[in-house]
N, C-alpha and C positions, 0 to 999 in steps of 0.2 A: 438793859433790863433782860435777864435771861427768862426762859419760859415757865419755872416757876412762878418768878412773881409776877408772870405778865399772868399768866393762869390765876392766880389771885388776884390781881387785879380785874382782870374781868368777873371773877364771883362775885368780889363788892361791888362791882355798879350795878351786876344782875340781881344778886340779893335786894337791892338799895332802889331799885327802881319797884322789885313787886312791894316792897314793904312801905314804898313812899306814893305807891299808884304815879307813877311817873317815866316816861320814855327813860330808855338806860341814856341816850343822846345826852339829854338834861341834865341824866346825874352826872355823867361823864363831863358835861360841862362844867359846872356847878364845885366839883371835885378839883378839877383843873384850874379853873379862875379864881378859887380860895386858895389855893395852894395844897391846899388838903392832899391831894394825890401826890406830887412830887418831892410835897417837902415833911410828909405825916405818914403815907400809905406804903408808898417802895422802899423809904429809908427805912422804916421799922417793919417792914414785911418779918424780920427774924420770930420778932415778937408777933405781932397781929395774928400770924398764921397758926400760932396756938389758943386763940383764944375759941371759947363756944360760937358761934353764928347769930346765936340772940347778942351774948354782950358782943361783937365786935360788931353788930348793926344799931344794938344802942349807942355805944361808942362810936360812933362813927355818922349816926344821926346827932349827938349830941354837938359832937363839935362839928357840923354845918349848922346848925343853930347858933353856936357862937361867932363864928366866922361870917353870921348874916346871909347866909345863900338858902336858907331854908326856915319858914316860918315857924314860930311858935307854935 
């Protein structure tokens, strides 16, 4: 992972933890034990990183709601 998308990567969990009132730890967990992170976040970082901050934390809440790691 070069420092771009580790730098991206840490904005979504920082984003993701004020937007969800939740330690970034949790999200960071949460992110990694769905898969979400290694197999959704780094591999399409090309894409993700153009999108606005509202949609890619809706998106991105949206599917850990589907993935089950975050409630309805």
């Amino acid at each position: 992972m070069n420092n771009e998308v580790l730098t991206f990567v840490t904005y979504c969990i920082g984003q993701l933890a004020l937007r969800l009132h939740l330690p970034q730890q949790d999200v960071y967990r949460r992110l990694k034990s769905s898969g979400i992170l290694y197999d959704y976040i780094v591999p399409s970082y090309d894409v993700l990183h153009t999108f606005g901050s509202r949609y890619l934390m809706d998106d991105l809440t949206d599917f850990m709601r589907e993935k089950g790691v975050l409630e309805s």
